[in-house]
MDTraj code that builds the backbone (N, CA, C; nanometers):
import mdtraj as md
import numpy as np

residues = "UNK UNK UNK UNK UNK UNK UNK UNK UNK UNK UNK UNK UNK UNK UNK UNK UNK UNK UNK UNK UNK UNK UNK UNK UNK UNK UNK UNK UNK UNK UNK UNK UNK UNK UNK UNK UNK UNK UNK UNK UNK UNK UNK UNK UNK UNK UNK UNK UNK UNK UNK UNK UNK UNK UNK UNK UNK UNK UNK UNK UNK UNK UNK UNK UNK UNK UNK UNK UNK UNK UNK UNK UNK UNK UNK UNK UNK UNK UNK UNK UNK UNK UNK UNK UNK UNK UNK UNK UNK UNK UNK UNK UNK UNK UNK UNK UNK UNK UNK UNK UNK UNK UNK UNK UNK UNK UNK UNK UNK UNK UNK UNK UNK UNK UNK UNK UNK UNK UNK UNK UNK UNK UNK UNK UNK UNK UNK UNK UNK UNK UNK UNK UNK UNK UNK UNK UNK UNK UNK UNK UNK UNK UNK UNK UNK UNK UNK UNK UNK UNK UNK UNK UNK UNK UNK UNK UNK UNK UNK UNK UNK UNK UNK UNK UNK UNK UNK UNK UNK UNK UNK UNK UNK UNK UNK UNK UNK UNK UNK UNK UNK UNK UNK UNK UNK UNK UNK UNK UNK UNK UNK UNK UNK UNK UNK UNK UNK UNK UNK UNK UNK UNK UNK UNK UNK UNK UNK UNK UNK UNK UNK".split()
xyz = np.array([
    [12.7488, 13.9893, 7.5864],
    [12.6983, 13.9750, 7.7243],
    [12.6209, 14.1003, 7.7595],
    [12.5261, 14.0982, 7.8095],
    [12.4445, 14.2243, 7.8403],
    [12.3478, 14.1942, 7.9752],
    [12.3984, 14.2506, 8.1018],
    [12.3823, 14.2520, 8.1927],
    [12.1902, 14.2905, 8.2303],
    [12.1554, 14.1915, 8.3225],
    [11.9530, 14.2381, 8.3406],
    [11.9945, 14.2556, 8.5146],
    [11.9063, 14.3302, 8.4868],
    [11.8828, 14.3996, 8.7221],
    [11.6852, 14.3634, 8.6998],
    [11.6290, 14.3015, 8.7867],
    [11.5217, 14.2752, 8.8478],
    [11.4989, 14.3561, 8.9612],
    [11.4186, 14.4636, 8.9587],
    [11.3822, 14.5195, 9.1219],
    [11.2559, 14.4335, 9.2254],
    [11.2577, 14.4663, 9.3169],
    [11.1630, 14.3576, 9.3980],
    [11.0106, 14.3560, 9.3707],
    [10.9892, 14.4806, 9.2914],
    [10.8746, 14.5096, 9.2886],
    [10.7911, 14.4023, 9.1738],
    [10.9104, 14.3904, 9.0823],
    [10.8980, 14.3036, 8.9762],
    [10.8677, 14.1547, 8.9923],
    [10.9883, 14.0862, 9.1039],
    [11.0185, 13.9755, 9.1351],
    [10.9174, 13.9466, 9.2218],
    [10.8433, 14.0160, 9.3049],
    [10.7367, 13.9827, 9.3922],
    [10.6371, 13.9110, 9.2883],
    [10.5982, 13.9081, 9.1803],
    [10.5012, 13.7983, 9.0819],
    [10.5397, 13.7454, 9.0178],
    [10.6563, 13.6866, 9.0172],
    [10.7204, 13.5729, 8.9703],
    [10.6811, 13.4260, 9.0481],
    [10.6787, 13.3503, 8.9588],
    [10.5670, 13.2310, 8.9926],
    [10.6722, 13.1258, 9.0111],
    [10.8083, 13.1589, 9.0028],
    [10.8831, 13.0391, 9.0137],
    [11.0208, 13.1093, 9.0833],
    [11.1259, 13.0237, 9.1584],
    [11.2208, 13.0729, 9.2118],
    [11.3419, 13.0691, 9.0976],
    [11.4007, 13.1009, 8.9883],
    [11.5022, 13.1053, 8.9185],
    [11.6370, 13.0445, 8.9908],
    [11.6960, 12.9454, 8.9220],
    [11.8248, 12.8693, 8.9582],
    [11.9135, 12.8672, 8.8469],
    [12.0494, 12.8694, 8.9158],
    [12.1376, 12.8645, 8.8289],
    [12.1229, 12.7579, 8.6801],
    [12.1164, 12.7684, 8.5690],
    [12.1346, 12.6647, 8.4706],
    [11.9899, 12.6948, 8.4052],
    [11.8639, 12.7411, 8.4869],
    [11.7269, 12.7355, 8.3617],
    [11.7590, 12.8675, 8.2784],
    [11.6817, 12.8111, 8.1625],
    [11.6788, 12.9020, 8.0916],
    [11.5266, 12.9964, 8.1063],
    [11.5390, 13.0961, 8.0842],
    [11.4021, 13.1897, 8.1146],
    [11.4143, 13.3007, 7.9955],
    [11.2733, 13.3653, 7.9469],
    [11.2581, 13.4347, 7.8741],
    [11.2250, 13.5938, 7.9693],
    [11.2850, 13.7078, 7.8849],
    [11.2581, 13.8241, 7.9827],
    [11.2375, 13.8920, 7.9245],
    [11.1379, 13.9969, 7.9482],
    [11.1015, 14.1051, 7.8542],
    [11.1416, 14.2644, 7.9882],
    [11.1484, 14.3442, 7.9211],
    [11.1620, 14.5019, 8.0120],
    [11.2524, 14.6240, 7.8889],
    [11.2936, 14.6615, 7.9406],
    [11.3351, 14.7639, 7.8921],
    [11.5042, 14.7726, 7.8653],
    [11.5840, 14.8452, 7.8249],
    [11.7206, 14.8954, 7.7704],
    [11.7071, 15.0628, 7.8071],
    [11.8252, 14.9863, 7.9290],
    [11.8514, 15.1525, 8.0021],
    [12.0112, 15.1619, 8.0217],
    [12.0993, 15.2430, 8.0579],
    [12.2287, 15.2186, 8.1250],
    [12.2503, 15.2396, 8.2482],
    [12.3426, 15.1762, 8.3131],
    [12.4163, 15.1606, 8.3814],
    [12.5209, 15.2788, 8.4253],
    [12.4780, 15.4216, 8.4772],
    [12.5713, 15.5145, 8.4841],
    [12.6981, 15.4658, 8.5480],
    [12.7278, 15.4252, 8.6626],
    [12.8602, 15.4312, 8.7133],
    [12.9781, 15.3215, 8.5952],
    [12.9057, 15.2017, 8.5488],
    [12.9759, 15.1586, 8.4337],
    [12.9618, 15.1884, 8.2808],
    [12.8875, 15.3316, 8.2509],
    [12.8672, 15.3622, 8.1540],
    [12.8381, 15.1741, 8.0287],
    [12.7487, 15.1196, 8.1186],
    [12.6858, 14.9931, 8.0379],
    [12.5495, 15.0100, 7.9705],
    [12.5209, 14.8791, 7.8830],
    [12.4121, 14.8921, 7.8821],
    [12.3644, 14.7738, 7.9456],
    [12.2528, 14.7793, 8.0029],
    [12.1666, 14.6754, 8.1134],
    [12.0181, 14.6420, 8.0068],
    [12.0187, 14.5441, 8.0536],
    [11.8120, 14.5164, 8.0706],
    [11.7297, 14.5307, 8.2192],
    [11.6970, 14.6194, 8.2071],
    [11.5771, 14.6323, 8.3285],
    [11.4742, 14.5411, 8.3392],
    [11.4215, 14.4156, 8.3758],
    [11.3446, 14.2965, 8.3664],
    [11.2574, 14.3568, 8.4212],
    [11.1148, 14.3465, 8.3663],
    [10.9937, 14.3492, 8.4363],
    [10.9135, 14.2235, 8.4618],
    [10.9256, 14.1618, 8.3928],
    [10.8323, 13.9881, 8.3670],
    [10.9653, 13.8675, 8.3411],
    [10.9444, 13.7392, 8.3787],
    [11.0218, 13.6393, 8.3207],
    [10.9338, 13.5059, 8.3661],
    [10.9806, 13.4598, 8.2281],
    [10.8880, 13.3168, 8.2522],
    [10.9400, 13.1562, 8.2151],
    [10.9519, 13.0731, 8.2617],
    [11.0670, 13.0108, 8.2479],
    [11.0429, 12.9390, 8.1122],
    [11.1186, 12.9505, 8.0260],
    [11.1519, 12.8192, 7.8741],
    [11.1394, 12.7346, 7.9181],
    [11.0687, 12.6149, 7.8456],
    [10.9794, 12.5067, 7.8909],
    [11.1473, 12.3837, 7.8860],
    [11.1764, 12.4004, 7.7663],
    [11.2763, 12.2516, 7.7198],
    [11.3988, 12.2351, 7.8349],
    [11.4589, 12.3768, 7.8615],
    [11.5575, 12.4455, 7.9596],
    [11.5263, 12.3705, 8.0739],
    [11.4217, 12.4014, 8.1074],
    [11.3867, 12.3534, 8.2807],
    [11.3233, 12.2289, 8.2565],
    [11.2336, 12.1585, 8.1954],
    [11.2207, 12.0228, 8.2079],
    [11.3893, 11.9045, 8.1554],
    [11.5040, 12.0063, 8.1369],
    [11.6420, 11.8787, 8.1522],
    [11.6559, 11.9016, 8.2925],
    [11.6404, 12.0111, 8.3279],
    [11.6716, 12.0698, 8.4986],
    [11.5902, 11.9806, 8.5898],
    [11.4265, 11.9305, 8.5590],
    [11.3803, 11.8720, 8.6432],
    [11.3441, 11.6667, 8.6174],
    [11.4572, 11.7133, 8.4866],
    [11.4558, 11.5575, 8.4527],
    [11.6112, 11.4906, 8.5534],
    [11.6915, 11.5982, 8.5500],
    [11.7884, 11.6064, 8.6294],
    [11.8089, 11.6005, 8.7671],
    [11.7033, 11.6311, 8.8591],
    [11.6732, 11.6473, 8.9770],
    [11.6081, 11.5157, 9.0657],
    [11.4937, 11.4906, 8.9114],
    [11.4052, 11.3938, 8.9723],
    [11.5153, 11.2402, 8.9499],
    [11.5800, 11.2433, 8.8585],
    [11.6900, 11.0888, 8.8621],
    [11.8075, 11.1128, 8.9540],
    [11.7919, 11.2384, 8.9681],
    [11.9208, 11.2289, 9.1398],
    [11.8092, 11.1862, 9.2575],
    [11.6780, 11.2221, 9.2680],
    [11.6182, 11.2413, 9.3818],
    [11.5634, 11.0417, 9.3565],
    [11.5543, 11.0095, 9.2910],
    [11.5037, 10.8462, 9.2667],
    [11.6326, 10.7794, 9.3057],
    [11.7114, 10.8023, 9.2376],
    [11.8431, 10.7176, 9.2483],
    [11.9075, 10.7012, 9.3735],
    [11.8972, 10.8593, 9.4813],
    [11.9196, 10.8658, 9.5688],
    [11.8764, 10.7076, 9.6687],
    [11.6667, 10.7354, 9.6649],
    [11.6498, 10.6433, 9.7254],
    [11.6663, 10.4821, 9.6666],
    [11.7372, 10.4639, 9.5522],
    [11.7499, 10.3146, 9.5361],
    [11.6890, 10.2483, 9.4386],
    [11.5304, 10.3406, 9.3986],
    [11.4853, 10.2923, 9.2661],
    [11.5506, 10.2322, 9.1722],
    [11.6508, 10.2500, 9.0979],
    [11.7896, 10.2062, 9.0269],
    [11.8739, 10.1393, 9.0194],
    [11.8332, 10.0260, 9.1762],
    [11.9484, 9.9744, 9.2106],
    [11.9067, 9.8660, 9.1053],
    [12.0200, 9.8093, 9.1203],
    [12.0125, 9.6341, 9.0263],
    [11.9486, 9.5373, 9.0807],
    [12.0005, 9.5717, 9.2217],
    [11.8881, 9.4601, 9.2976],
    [11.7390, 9.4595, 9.3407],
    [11.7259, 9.5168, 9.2643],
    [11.5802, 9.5637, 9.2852],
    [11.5115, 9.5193, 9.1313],
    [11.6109, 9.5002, 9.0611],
    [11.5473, 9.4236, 8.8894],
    [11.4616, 9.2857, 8.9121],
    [11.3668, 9.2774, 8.8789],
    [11.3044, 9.1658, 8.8684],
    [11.3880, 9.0685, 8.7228],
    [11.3433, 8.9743, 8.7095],
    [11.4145, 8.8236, 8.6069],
    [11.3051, 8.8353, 8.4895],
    [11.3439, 8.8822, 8.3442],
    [11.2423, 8.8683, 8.2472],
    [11.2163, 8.7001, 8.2525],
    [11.1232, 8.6812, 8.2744],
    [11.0623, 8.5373, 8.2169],
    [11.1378, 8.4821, 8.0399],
    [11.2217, 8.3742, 8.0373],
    [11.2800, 8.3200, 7.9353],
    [11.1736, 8.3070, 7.8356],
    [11.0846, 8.2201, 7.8693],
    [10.9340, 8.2091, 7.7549],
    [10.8235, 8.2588, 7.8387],
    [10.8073, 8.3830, 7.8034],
    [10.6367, 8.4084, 7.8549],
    [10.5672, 8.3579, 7.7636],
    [10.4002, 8.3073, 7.8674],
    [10.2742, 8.2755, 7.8164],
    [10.2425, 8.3784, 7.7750],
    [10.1857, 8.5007, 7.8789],
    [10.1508, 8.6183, 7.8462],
    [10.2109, 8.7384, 7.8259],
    [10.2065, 8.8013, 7.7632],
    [10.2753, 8.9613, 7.7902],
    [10.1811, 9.0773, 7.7293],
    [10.1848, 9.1492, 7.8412],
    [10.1138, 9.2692, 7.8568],
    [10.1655, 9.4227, 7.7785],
    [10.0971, 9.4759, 7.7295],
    [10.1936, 9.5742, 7.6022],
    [10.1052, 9.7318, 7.6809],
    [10.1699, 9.8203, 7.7284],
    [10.1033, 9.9104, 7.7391],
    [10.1688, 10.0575, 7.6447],
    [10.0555, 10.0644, 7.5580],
    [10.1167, 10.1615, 7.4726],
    [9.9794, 10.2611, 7.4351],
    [10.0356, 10.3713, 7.3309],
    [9.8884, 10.3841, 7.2617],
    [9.8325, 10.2956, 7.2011],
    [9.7196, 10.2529, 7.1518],
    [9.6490, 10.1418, 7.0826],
    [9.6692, 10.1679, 6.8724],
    [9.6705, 10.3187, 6.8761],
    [9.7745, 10.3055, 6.7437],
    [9.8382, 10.3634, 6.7109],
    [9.9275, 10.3675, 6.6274],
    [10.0525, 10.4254, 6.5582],
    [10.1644, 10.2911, 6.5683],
    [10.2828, 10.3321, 6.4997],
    [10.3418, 10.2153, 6.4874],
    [10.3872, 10.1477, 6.6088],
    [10.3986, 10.2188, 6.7172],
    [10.4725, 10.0641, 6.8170],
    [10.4068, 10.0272, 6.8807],
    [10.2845, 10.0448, 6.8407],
    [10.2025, 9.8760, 6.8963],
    [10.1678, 9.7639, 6.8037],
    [10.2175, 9.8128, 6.6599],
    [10.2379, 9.7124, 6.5308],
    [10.3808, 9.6520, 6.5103],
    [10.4686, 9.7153, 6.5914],
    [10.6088, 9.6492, 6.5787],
    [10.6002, 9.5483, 6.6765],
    [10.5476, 9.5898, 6.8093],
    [10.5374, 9.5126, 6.9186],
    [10.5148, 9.3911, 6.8458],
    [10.3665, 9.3827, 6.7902],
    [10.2867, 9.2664, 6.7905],
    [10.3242, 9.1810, 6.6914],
    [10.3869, 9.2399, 6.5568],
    [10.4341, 9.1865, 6.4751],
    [10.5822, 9.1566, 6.5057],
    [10.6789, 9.1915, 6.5747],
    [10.7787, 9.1244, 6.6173],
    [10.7520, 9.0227, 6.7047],
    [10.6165, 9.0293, 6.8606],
    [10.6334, 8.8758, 6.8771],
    [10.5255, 8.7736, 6.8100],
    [10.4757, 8.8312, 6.7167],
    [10.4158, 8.7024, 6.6347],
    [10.5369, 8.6205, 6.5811],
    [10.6293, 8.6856, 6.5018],
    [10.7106, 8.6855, 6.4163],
    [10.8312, 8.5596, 6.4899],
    [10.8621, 8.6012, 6.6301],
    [10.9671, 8.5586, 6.6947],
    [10.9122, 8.4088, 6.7786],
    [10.8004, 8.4275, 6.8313],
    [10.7592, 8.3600, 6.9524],
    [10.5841, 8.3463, 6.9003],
    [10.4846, 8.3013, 6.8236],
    [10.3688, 8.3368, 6.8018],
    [10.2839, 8.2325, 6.9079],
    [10.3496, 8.1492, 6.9809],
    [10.3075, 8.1207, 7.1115],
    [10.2603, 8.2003, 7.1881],
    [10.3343, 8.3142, 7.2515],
    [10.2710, 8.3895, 7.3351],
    [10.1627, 8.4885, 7.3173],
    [10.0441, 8.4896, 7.4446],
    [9.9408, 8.5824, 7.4171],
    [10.0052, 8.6991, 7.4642],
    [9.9247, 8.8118, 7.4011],
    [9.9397, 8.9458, 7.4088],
    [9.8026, 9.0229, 7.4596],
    [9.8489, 9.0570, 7.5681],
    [9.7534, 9.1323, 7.5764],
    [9.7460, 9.3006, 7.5984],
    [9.7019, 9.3921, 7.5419],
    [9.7235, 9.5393, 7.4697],
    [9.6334, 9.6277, 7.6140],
    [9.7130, 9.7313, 7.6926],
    [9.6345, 9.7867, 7.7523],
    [9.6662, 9.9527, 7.7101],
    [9.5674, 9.9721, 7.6538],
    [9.5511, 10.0843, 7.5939],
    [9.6006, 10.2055, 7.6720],
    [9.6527, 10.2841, 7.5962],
    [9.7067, 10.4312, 7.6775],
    [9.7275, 10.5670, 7.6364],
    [9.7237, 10.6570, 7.7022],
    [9.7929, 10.7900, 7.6277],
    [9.9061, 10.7789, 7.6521],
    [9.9802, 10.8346, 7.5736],
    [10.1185, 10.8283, 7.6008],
    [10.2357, 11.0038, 7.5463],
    [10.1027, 11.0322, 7.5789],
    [10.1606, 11.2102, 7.5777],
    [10.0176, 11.2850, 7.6527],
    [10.0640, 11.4391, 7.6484],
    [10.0127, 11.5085, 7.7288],
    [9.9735, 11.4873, 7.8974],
    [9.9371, 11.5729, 7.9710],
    [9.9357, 11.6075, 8.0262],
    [9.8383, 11.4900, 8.1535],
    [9.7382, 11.4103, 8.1147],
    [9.6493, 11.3019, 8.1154],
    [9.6934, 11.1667, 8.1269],
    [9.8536, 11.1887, 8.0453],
    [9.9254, 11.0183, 7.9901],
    [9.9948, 10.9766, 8.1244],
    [10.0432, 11.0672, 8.2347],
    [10.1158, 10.9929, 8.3192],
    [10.0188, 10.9102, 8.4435],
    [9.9338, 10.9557, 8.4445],
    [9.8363, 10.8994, 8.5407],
    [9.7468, 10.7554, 8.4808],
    [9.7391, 10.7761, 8.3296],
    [9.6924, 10.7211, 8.2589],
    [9.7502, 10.5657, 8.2569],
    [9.8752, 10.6056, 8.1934],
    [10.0021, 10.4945, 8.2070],
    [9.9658, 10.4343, 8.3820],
    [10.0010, 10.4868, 8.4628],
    [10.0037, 10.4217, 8.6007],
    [9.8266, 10.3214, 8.5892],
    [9.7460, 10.4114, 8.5381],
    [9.6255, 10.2960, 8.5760],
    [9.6262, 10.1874, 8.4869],
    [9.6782, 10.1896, 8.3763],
    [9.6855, 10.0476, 8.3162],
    [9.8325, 9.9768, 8.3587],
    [9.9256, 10.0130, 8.4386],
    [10.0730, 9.9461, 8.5125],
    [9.9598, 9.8696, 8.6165],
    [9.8571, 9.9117, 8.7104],
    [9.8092, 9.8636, 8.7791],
    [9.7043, 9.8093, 8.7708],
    [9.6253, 9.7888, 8.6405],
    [9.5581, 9.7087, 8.6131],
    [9.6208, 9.5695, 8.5253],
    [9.7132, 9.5580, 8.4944],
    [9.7965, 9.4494, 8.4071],
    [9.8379, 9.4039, 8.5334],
    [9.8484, 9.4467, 8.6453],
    [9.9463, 9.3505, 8.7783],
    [9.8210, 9.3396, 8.8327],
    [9.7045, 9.3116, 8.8298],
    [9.6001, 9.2356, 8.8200],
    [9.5524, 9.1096, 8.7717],
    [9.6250, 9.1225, 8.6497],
    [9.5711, 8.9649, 8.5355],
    [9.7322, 8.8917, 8.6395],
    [9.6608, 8.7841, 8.7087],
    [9.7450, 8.6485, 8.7501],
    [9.8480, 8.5819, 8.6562],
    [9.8189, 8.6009, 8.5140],
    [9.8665, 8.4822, 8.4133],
    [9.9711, 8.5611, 8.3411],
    [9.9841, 8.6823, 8.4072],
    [10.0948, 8.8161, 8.2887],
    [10.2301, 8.7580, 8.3417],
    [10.3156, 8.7150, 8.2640],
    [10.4775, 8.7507, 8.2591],
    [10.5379, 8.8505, 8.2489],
    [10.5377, 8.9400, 8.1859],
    [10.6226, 9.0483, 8.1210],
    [10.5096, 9.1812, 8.0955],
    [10.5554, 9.2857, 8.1348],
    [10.4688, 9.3979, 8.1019],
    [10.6001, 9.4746, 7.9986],
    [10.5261, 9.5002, 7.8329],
    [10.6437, 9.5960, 7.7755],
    [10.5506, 9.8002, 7.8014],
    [10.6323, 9.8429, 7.8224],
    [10.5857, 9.9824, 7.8506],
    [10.6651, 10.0561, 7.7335],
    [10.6055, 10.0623, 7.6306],
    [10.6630, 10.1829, 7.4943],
    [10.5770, 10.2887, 7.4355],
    [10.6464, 10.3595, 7.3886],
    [10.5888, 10.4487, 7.2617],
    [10.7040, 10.4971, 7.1721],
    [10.6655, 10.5382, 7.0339],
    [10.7857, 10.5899, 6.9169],
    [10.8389, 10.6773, 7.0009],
    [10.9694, 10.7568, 6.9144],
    [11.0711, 10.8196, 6.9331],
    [10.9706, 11.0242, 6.9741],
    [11.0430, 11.1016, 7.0187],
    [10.9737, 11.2038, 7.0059],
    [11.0942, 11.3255, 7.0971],
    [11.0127, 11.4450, 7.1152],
    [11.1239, 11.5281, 7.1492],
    [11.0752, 11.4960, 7.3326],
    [11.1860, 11.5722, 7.4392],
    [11.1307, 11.5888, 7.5571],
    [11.0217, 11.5906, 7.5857],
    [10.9168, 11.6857, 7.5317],
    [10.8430, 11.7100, 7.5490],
    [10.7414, 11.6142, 7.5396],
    [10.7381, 11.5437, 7.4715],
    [10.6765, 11.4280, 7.3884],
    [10.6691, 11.3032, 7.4724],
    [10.7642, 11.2820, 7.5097],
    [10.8088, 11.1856, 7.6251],
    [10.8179, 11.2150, 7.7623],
    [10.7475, 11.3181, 7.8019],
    [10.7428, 11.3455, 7.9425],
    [10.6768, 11.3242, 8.0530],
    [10.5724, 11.1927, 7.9941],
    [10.5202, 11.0984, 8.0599],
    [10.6005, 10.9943, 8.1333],
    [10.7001, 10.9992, 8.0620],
    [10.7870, 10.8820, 8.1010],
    [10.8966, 10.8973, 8.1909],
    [10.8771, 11.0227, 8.2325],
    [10.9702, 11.1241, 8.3144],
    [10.8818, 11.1406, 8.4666],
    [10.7420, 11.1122, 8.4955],
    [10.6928, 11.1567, 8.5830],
    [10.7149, 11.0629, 8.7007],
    [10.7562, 11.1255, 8.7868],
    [10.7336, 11.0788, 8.9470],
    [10.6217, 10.9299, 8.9227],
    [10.5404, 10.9793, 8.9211],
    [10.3922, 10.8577, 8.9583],
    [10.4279, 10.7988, 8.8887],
    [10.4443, 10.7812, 8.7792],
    [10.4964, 10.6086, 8.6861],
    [10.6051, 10.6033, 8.7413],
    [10.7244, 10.6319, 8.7650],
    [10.8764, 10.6029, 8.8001],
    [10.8225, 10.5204, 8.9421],
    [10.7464, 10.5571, 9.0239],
    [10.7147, 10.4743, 9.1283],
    [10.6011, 10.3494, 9.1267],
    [10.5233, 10.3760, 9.0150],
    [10.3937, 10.2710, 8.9247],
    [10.5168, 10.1590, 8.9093],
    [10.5856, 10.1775, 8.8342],
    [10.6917, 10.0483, 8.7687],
    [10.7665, 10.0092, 8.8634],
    [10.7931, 10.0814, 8.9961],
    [10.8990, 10.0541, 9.0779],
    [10.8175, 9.9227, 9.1905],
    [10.6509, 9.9704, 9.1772],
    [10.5882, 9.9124, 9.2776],
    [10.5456, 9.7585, 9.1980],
    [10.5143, 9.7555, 9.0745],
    [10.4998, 9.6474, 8.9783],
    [10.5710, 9.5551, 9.0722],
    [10.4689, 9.4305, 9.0234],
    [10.4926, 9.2963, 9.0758],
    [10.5212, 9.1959, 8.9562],
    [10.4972, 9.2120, 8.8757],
    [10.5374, 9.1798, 8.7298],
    [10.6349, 9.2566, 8.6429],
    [10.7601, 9.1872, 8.6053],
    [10.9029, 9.2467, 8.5514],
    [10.8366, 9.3377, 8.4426],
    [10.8702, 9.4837, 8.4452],
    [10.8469, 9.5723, 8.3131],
    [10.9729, 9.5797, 8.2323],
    [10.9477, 9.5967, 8.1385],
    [11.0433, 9.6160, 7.9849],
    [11.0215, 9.7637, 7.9256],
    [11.1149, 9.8402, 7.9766],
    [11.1004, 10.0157, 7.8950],
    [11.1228, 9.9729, 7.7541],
    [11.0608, 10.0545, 7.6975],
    [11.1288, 10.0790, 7.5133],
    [11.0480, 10.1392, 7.4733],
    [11.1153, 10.2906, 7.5342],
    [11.0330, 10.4654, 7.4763],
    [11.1163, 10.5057, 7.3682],
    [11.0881, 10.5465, 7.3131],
    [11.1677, 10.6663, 7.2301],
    [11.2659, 10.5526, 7.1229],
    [11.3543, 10.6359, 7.0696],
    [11.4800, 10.5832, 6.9770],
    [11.5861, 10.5394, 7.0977],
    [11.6457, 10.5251, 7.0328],
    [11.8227, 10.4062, 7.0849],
    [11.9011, 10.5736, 7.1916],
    [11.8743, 10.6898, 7.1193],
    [11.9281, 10.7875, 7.1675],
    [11.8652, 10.8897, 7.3065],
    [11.7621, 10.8073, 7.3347],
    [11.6248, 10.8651, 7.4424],
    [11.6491, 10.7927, 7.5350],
    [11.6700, 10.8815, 7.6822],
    [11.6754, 10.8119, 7.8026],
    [11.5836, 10.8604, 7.8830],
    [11.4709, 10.7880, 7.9102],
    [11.3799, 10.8690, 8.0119],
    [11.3895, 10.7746, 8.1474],
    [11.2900, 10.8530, 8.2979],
    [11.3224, 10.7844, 8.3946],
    [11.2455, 10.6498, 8.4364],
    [11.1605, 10.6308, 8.3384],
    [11.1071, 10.4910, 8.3323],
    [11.1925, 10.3696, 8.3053],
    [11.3094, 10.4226, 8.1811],
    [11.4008, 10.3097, 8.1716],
    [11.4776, 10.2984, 8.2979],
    [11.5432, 10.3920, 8.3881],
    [11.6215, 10.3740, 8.4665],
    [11.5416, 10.2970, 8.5580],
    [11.3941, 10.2899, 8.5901],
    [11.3404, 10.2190, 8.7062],
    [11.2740, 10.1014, 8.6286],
    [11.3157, 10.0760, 8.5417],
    [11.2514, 9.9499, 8.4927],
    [11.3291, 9.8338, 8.4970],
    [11.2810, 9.6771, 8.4690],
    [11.3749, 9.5842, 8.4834],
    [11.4444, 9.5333, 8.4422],
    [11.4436, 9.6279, 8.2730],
    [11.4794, 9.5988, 8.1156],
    [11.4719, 9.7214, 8.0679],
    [11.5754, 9.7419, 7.9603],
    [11.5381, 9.8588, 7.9072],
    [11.5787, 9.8139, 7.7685],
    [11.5087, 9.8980, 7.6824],
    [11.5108, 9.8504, 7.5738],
    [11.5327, 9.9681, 7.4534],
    [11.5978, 9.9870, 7.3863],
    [11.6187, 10.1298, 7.3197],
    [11.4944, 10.1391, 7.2233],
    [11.4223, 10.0747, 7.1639],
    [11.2918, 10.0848, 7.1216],
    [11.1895, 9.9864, 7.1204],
    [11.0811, 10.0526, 7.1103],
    [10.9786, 9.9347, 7.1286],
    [11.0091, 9.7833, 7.1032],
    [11.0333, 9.8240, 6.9140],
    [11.0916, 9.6882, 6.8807],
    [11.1797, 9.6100, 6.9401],
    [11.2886, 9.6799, 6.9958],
    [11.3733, 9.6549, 7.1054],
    [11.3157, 9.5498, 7.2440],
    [11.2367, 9.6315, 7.3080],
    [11.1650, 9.5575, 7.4129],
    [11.0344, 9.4627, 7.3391],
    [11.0085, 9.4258, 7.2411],
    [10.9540, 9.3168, 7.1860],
    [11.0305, 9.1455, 7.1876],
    [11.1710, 9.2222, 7.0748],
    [11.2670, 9.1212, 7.0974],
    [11.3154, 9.0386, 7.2031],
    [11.3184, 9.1115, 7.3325],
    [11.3993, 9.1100, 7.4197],
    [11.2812, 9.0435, 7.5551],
    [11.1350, 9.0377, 7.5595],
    [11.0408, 8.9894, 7.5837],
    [11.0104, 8.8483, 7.5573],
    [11.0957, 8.8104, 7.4267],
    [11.0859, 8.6668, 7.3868],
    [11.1912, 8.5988, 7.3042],
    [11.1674, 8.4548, 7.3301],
    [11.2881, 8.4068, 7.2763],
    [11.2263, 8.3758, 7.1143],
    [11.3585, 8.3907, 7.0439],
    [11.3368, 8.3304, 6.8816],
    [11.3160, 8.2070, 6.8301],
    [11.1972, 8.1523, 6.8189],
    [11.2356, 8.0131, 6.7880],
    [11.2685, 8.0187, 6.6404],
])
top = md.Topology()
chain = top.add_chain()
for i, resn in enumerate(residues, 1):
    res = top.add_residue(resn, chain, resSeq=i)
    for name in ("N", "CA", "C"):
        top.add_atom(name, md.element.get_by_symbol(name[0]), res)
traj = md.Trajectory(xyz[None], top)
């Protein structure tokens, strides 16, 4: 354990307010502590660790949703038993928009698919995602919207964490189907969605029946 003191002079350009539980990186100096003959860190700079504080504000934002009700059950829309159409919003490639399509060929090759292209990382993907949530609740003839991408770290998936989609899917007029990440990934899209699905393939299956 090795005790840090911040003076005000320091803390006056700090760009964020520090809370119990983030983690932060600090650089300064190694001085002691005369009256406890310790040794201290004198902090001059700190900047917050990215992974630390996005569980902190993945944490905040599903108390602050849940609070108002987003979550509730009654608020789930009814997956359609046989959709005509279903709407896939993913990236346009890598594998889970080939599991998608090849699981409901495979299961159901009745239904059309229709692919609305997306980012589904960086910084661009959450706004991105919302304009194709609101252009698919446009097409009249859509049943089912699936909203996926593969497995990845926090970071990776932190589109699926943002405010503006958590309320994009909440406002949807057409039932969405989460299936981000692996079986072990919980982001706040699944909690506001009407289905959740532990992976793409997952929310493929679960989009249609097997004949």
């Amino acid at each position: 354990l090795i005790k840090c003191v911040m003076f005000k002079t320091y803390t006056a350009h700090l760009s964020f307010i520090p809370k119990d539980g983030m983690n932060v990186e600090v650089r300064g100096k190694v001085s002691v502590f005369p009256q406890g003959g310790s040794y201290q860190i004198t902090v001059t700079s700190m900047k917050e660790d990215g992974v630390g504080n996005l569980y902190i504000l993945f944490e905040e934002l599903k108390k602050k949703l849940s609070s108002e009700g987003l979550f509730d059950k009654e608020h789930k829309k009814r997956i359609r038993r046989v959709p005509r159409k279903i709407g896939v919003i993913t990236a346009p490639t890598g594998a889970a928009i080939k599991d998608i399509i090849s699981t409901i060929n495979k299961r159901f090759p009745m239904t059309e698919i229709v692919v609305f292209p997306t980012l589904v990382q960086g910084e661009n993907a959450a706004p991105n995602i919302v304009r194709m949530i609101n252009l698919a609740n446009t097409f009249e003839d859509i049943d089912t919207i699936i909203l996926g991408r593969g497995g990845g770290s926090i970071e990776d998936l932190w589109a699926f964490n943002e405010e503006i989609v958590a309320r994009s899917i909440y406002d949807s007029r057409i039932p969405i189907i989460s299936g981000v990440g692996h079986e072990i990934d919980f982001t706040i899209s699944d909690f506001v969605a009407d289905l959740r699905a532990p992976t793409p393939t997952g929310a493929a299956m679960l989009a249609v029946p097997d004949i």
